[in-house]
DSSP file (Angstrom, degrees, kcal/mol; ACC not computed):
  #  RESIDUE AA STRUCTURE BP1 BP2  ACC     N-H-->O    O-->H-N    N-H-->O    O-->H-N    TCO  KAPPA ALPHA  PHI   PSI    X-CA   Y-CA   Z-CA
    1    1 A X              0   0    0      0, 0.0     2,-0.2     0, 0.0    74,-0.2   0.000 360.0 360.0 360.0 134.1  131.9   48.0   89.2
    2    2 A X  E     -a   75   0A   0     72,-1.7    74,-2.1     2,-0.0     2,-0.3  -0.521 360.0-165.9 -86.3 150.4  131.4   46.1   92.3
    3    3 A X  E     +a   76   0A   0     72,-0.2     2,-0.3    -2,-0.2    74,-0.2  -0.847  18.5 163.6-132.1 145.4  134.6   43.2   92.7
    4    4 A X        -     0   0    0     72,-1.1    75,-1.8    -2,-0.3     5,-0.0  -0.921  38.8-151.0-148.1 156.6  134.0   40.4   95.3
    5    5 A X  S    S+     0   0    0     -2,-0.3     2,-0.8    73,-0.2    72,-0.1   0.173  72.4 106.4-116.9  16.2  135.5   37.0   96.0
    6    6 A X  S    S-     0   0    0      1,-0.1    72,-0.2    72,-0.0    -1,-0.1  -0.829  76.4-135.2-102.6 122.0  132.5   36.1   97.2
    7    7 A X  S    S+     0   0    0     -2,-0.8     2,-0.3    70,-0.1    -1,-0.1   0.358  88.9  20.4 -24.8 -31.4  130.1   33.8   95.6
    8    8 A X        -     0   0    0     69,-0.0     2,-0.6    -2,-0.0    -1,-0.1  -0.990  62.7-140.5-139.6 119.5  127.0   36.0   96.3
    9    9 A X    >   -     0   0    0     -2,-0.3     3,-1.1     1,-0.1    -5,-0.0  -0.820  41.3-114.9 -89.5 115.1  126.2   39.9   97.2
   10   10 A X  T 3  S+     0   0    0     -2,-0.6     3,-0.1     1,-0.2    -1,-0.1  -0.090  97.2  11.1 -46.3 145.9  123.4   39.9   99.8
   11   11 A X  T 3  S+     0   0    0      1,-0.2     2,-0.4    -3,-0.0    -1,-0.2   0.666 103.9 107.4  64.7  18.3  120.5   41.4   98.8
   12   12 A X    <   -     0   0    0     -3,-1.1     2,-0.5     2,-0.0    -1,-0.2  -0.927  47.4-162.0-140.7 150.2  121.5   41.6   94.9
   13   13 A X        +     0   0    0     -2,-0.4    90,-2.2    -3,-0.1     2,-0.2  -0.974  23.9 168.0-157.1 126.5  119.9   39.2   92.2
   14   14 A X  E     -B  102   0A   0     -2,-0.5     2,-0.3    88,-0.3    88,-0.2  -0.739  33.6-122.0-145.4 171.4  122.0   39.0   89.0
   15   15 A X  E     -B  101   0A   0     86,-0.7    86,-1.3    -2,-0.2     2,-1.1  -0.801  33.6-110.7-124.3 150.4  122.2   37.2   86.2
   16   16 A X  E     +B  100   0A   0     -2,-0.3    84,-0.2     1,-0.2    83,-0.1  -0.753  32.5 178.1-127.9 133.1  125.2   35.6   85.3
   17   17 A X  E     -     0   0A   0     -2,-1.1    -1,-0.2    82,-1.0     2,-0.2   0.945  52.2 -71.9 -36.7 -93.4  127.2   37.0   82.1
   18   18 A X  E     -     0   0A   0     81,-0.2    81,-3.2    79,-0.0     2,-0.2  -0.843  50.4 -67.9-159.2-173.0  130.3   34.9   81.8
   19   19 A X  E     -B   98   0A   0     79,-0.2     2,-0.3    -2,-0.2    79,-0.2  -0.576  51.3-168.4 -81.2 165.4  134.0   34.0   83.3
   20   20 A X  E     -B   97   0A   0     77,-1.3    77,-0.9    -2,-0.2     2,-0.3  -0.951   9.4-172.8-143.8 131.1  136.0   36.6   82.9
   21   21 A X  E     -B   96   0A   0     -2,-0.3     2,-0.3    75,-0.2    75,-0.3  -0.975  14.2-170.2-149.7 134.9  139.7   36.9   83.3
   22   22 A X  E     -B   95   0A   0     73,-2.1    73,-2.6    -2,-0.3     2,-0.3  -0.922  13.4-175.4-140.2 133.5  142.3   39.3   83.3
   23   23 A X  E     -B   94   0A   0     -2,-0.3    71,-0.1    71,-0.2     2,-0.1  -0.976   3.9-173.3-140.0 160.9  146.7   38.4   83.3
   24   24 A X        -     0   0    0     69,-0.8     2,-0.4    -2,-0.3    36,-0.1  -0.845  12.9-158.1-162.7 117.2  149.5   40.5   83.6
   25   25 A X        -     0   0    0     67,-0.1     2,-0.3    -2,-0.1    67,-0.2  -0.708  18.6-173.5-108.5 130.6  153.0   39.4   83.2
   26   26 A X  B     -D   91   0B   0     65,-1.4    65,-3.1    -2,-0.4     2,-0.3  -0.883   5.1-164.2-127.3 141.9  155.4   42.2   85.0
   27   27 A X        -     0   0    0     63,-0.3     2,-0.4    -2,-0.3    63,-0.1  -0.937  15.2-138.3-106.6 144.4  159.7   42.1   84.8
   28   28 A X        -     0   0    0     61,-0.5    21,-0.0    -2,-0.3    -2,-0.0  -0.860  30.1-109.6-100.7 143.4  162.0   44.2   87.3
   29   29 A X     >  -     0   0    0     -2,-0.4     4,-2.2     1,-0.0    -1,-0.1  -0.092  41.5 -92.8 -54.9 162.1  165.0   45.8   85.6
   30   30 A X  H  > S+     0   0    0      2,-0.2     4,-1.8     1,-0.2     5,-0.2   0.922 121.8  60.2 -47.1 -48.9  168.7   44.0   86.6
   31   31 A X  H >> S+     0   0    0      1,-0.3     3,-3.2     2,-0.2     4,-1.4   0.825 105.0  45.0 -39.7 -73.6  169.3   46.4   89.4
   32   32 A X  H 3> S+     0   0    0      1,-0.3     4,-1.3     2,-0.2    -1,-0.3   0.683 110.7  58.9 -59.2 -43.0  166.3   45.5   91.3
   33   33 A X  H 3X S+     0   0    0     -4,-2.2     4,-1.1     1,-0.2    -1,-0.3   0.852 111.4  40.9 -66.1 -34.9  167.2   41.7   90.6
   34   34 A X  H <X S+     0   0    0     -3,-3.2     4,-0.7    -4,-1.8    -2,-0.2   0.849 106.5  52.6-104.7 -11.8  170.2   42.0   92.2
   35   35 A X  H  X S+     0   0    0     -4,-1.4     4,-1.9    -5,-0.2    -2,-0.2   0.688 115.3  52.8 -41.8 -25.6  169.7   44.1   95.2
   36   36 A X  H  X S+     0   0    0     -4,-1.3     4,-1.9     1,-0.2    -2,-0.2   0.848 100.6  57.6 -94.5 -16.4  166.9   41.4   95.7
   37   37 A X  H  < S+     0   0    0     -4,-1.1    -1,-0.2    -5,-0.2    -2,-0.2   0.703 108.1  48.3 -51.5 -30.3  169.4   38.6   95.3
   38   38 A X  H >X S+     0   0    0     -4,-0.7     3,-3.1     2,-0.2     4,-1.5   0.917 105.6  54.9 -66.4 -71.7  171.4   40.2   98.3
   39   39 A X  H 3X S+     0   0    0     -4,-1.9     4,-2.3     1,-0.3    -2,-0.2   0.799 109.5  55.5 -55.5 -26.2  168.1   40.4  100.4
   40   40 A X  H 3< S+     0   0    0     -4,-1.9    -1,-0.3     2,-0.2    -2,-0.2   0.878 100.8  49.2 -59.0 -34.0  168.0   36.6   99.6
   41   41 A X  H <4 S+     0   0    0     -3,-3.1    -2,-0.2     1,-0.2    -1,-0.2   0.886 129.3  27.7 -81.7 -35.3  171.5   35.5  100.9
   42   42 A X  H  < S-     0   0    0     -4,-1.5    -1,-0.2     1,-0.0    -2,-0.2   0.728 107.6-134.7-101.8 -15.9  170.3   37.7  104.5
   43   43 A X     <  +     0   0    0     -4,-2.3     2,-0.2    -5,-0.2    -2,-0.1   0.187  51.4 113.4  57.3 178.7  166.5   37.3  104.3
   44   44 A X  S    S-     0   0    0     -4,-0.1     2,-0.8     3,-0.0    -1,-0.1  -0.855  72.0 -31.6 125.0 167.9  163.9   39.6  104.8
   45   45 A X        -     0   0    0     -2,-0.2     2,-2.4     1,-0.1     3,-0.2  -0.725  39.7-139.4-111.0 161.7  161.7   40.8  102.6
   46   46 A X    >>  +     0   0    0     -2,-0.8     3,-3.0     1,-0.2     4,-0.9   0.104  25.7 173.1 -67.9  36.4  162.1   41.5   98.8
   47   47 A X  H 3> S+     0   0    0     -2,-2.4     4,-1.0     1,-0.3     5,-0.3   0.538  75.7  60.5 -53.9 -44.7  160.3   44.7   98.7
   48   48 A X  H 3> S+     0   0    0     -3,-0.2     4,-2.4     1,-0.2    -1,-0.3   0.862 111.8  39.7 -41.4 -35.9  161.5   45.1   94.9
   49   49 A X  H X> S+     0   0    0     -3,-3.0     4,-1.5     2,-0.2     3,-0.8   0.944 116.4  50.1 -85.8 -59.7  159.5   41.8   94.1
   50   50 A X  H >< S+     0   0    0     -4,-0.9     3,-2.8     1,-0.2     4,-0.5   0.559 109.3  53.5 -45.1 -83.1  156.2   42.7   96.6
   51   51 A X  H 3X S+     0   0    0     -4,-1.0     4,-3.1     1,-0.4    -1,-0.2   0.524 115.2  39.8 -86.7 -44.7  156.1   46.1   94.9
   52   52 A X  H <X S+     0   0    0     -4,-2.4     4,-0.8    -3,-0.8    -1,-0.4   0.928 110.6  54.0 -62.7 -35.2  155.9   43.9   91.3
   53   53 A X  H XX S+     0   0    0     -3,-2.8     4,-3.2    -4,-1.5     3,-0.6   0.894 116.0  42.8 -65.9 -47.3  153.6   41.4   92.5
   54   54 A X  H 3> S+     0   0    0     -4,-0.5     4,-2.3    -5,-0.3    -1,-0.2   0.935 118.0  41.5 -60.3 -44.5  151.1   44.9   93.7
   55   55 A X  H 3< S+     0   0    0     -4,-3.1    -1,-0.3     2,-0.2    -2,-0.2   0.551 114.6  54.0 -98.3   0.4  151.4   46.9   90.6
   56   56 A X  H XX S+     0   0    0     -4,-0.8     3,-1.8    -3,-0.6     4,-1.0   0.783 118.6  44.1 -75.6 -58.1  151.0   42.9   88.2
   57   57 A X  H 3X S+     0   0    0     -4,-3.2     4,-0.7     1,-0.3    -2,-0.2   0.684 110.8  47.8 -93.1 -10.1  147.7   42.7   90.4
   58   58 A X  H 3X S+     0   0    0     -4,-2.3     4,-0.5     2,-0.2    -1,-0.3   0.489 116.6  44.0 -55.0 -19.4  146.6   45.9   90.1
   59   59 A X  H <4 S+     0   0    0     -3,-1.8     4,-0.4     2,-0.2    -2,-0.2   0.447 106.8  57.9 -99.2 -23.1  147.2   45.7   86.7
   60   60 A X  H  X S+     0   0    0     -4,-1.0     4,-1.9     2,-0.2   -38,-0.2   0.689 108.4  50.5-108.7 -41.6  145.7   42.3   86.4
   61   61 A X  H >X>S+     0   0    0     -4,-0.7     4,-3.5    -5,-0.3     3,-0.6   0.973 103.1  55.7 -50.1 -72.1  142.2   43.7   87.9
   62   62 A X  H 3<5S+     0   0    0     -4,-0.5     4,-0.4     1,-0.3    -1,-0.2   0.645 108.8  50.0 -63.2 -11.4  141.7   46.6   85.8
   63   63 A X  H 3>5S+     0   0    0     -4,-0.4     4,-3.0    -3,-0.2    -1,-0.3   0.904 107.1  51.4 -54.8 -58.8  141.9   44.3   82.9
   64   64 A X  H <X5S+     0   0    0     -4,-1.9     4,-1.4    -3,-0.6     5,-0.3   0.681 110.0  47.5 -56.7 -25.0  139.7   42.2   84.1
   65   65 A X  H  X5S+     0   0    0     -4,-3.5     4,-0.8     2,-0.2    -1,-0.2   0.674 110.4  58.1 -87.4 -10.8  136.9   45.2   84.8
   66   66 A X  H  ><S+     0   0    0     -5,-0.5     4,-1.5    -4,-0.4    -2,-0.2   0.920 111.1  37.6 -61.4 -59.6  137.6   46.4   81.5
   67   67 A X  H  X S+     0   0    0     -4,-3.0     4,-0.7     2,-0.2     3,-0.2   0.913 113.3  51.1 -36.3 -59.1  136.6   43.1   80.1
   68   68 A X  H >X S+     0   0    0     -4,-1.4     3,-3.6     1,-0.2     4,-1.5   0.982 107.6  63.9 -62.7 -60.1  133.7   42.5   82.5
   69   69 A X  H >< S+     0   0    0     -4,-0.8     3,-0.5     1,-0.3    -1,-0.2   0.801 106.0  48.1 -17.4 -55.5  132.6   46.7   81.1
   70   70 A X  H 3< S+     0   0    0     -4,-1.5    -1,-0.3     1,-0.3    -2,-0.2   0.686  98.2  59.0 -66.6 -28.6  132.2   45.2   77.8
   71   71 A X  H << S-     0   0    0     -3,-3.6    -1,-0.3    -4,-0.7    -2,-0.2   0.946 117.8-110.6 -62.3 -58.5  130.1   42.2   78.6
   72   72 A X    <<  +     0   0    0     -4,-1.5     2,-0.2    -3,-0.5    -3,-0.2   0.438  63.6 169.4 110.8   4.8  127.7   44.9   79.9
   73   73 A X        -     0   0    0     -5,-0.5    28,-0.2     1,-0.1    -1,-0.2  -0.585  36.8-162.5 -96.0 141.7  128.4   43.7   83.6
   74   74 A X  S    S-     0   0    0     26,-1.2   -72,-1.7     1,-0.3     2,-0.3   0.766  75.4 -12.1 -81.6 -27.6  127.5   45.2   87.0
   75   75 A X  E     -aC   2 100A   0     25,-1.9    25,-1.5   -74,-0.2     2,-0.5  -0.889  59.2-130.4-171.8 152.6  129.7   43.5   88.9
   76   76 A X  E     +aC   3  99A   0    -74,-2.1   -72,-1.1    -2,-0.3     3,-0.4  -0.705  31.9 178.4-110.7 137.8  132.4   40.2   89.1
   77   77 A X  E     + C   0  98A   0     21,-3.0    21,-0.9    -2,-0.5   -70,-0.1  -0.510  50.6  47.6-122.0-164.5  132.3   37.9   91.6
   78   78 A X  E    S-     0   0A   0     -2,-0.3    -1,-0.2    19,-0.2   -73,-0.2   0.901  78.1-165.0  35.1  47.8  133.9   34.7   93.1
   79   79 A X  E     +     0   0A   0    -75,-1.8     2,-0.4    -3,-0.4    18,-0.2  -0.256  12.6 177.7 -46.1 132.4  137.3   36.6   92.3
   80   80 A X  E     - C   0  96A   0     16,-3.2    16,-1.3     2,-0.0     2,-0.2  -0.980  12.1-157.6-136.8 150.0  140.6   34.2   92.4
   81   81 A X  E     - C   0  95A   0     -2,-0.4     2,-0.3    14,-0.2    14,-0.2  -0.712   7.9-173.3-129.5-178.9  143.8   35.1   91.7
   82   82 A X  E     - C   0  94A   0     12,-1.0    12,-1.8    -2,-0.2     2,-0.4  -0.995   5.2-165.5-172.1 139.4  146.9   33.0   90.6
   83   83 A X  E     + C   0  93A   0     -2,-0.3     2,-0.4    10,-0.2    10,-0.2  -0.955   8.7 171.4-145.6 161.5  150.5   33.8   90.2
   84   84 A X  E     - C   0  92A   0      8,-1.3     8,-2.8    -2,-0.4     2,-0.4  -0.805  32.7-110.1-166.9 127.4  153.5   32.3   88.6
   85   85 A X  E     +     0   0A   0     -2,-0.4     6,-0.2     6,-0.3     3,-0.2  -0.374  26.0 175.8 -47.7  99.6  157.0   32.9   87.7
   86   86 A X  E     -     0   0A   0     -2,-0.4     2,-0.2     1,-0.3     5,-0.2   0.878  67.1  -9.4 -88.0 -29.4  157.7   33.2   84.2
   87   87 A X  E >  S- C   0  90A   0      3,-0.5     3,-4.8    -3,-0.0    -1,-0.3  -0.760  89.0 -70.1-171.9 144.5  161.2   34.0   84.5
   88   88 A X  T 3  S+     0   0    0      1,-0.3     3,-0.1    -2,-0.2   -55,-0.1   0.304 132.5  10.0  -9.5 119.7  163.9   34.9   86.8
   89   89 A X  T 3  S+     0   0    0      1,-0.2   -61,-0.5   -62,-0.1    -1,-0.3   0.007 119.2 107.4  91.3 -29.0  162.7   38.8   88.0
   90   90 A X  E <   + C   0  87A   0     -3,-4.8    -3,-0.5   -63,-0.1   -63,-0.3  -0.525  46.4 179.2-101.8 150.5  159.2   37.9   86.0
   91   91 A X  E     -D   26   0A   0    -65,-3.1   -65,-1.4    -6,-0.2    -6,-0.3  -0.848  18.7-140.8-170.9 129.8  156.0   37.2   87.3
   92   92 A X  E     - C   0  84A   0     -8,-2.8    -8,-1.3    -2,-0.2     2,-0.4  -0.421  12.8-165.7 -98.3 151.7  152.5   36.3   86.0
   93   93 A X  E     - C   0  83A   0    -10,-0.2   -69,-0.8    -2,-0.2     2,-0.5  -0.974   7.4-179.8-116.1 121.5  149.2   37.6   87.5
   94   94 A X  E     +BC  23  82A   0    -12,-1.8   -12,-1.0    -2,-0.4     2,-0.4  -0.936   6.1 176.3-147.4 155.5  146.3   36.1   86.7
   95   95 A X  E     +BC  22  81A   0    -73,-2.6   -73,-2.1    -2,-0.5     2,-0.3  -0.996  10.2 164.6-139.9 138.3  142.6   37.1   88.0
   96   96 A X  E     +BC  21  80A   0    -16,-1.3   -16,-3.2    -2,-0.4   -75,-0.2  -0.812   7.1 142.8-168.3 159.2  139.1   35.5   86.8
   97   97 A X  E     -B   20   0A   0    -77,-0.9   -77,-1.3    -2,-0.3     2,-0.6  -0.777  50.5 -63.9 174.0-174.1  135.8   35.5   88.2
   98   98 A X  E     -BC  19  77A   0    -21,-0.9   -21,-3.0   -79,-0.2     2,-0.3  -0.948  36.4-145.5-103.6 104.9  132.3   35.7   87.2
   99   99 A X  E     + C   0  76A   0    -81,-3.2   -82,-1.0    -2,-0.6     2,-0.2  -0.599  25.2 179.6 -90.0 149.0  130.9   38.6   85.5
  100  100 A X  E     -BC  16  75A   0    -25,-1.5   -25,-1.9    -2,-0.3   -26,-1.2  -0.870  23.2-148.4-132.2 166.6  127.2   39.5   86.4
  101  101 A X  E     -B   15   0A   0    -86,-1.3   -86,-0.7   -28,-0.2   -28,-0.1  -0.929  28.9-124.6-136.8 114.1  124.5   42.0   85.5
  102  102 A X  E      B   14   0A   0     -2,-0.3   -88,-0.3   -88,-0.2   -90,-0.0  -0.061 360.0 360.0 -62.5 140.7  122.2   42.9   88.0
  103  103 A X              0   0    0    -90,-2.2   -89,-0.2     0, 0.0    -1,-0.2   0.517 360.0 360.0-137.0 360.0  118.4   42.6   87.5
């Protein structure tokens, strides 16, 4: 399935399904929370937190092409993503877009 965050793929004329949207709410175990609590007090980066934020938005995709699959769609476009702290160590993903079906 073609993924874009652009409104329109040159050359393609599609019809358009529906929104589509996909979240995925990720926690790091304590360790990780406090190794990154340390990397706070010296700065730096949190590499425990990027690495949740990757594998939340990876996770947060494939939902969403799962969804779009069902629809019957060729491909989702005008991709946005959104994130948000659900609690301390936790963190929300969320990905919408437009699914379309090419014709």
């Amino acid at each position: 399935m073609l993924l874009t965050n652009t409104e329109n793929i040159p050359g393609q004329n599609y019809q358009i399904i529906s929104l589509v949207s996909g979240c995925y709410i990720l926690a790091r175990h304590i360790g990780k929370d406090i190794g990154s609590g340390f990397r706070n007090l010296v700065g730096g980066e949190m590499k425990a937190y990027t690495e949740m934020l990757d594998e939340a938005q990876v996770c947060a995709v494939n939902i969403m092409t799962e969804k779009a699959a069902k629809m019957g769609a060729d491909a989702v476009v005008n991709i946005r993503f959104s994130t948000s702290s659900i609690t301390q160590g936790g963190a929300e993903i969320l990905v919408s877009g437009t699914a379309v079906k090419f014709v």
